[in-house]
Structures are given as structure tokens and as C-alpha cells.
C-alpha angles and dihedrals in degrees: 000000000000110000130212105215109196115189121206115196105192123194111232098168118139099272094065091063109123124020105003087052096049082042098049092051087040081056097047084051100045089050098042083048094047087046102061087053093063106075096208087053098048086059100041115022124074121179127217120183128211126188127195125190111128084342139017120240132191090217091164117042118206091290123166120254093253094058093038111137115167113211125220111280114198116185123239143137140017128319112269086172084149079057090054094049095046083054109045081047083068101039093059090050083057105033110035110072110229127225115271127184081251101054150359116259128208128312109258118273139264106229102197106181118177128182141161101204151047112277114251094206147062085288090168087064092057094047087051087065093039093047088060095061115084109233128177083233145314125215119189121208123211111211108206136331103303092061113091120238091189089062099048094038085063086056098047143352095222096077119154122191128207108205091225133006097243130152092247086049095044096044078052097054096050090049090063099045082048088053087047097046084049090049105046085047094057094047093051092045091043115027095024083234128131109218110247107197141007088270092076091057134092106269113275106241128247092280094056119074124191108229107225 
């Protein structure tokens, strides 16, 4: 079976202490919950988390939506999002079966990454790594005005913004990853096709703007 790995990294750096960090682990639930509920989803796409405050952690590995069991995330610290990138870089070397002569590996994955702030890191040494893996696409989402557009748009051009990280943005933001991961699912069951763009997406809702 060909898997869709889809990778969150999830910012847990000080400034998202209160009302964005209780929002962030509500949305994970909510989407593991919706997409057990899409049959195409519960047989092809496994979900791994990564947060990254001082450090970055892979505190999910790629795990299938039935097994699924999403761990407790505090927020503290700075904003090491180089360090995430060099990890999820890894992870994708260990975890995402290539493509041998003898079989196909795994789709390509989905790469989410959402901050609210600024990285405290070299971040450009991480995103050398993470350039080198080849993803179906990553989109960044800046969650309120503190986070850099300058600095995702360099990782990737698919970067969203959320105008506050609120609970009701936040809860927004995760729908519509829940709709993409749906609907990539669905394409590679189906059609046999990895997406390619955000284009090829569900329309992001009014709290979410694409970053051009």
C-alpha cells in the first residue's frame, strides 16, 4: 500500500502559551477525528507531528489515522523552526519508503508548518536540508502579525496568514488542512495523481489569506 505521509510542524515557542496552543492540539483532534471519518484518508494518509520551540521534536511519528494518539504539547521557549526543517528533512529519509524497481514507495509527502513568530535560529541551514527532499507541496501559515512572511515564502510559495491566533483562526486553518489532506487522499486513491499547488486545493476560508 502507497502511503500519503503528511508532516505537521507545529510551532510551540513561548508566545503561543494560552489560547493559539490549546487551539493548535483542539485542531489536531478535530482532523484526526474528521478523517476517520473519509474513507479514502483512514487507508492512505498517516500523520507525524513535530514541534519546535528551543528544540524540535518529532512527538508523533508517521502513524496511521486508526492508531493515532496525539500526545500533550505545552508551549515554551524560542523558535528553532531551521531545527524543524532539518528534522522533518530526516524523518522523511526514515519514514517515507522510496521507489524501488521492485515497488512503488510512498506518495510524496504534504509538508503543513504553522508559526506565529519570527525563527531564532539558522533557520537558511535547515531549509537547505529540507530544500533537498522532494515534497508534493508545503504550505506555511503565518498565525498573526508577529509571524514573517519573508522568511516562509523562502520555504515555500504556498504561505497562508491568519490575521490573529486566535482559537476561531486557528480552528479555520486546521478545517481546511483537514479538507486538503481529504482531498489529496482522494486524488492519489482515485486518479492515481499527486496535487501539485494550491490550486488544486479546496478553497482556503476568509480567515485564511494566501500570501502572494
Amino acid at each position: 500500500m502507497r502511503r500519503l505521509p503528511v508532516y505537521l510542524l507545529l510551532d510551540t515557542s513561548g508566545s503561543m502559551t494560552g489560547e493559539p496552543i490549546e487551539a493548535v492540539k483542539n485542531g489536531v483532534q478535530v482532523m484526526i477525528s474528521s478523517l476517520r471519518q473519509n474513507p479514502q484518508a483512514i487507508e492512505t494518509a498517516f500523520i507525524s507531528i513535530i514541534s519546535f520551540d528551543s528544540t524540535a521534536k518529532q512527538l508523533v511519528p508517521l502513524t496511521d489515522l486508526a492508531s493515532f494518539q496525539m500526545v500533550d504539547i505545552k508551549a515554551s521557549g524560542t523558535t528553532n523552526l531551521g531545527e524543524a526543517l532539518k528534522l522533518v528533512a530526516t524523518c522523511i529519509d526514515t519514514e517515507v519508503a522510496k521507489t524501488t524497481p521492485e515497488q512503488k514507495g510512498d506518495w510524496k509527502p504534504l509538508v503543513f508548518i504553522m508559526t506565529d513568530g519570527i525563527p531564532t535560529d539558522d533557520w537558511q541551514i535547515g531549509l537547505e536540508e529540507f530544500k533537498k527532499r522532494k515534497t508534493a507541496f508545503t504550505v506555511a501559515c503565518a498565525a498573526g502579525a508577529s509571524a514573517d512572511t519573508n522568511v516562509l515564502k523562502q520555504i515555500t510559495e504556498n504561505v497562508v496568514s491568519l490575521d490573529t491566533a486566535d482559537s476561531q483562526s486557528i480552528a479555520k486553518f486546521f478545517t481546511w488542512v483537514t479538507a486538503s489532506i481529504g482531498v489529496t487522499s482522494t486524488k492519489v486513491e482515485d486518479a492515481g495523481k499527486e496535487i501539485t499547488g494550491l490550486s488544486e486545493l479546496p478553497p482556503p476560508p476568509s480567515e485564511l489569506n494566501i500570501v502572494v
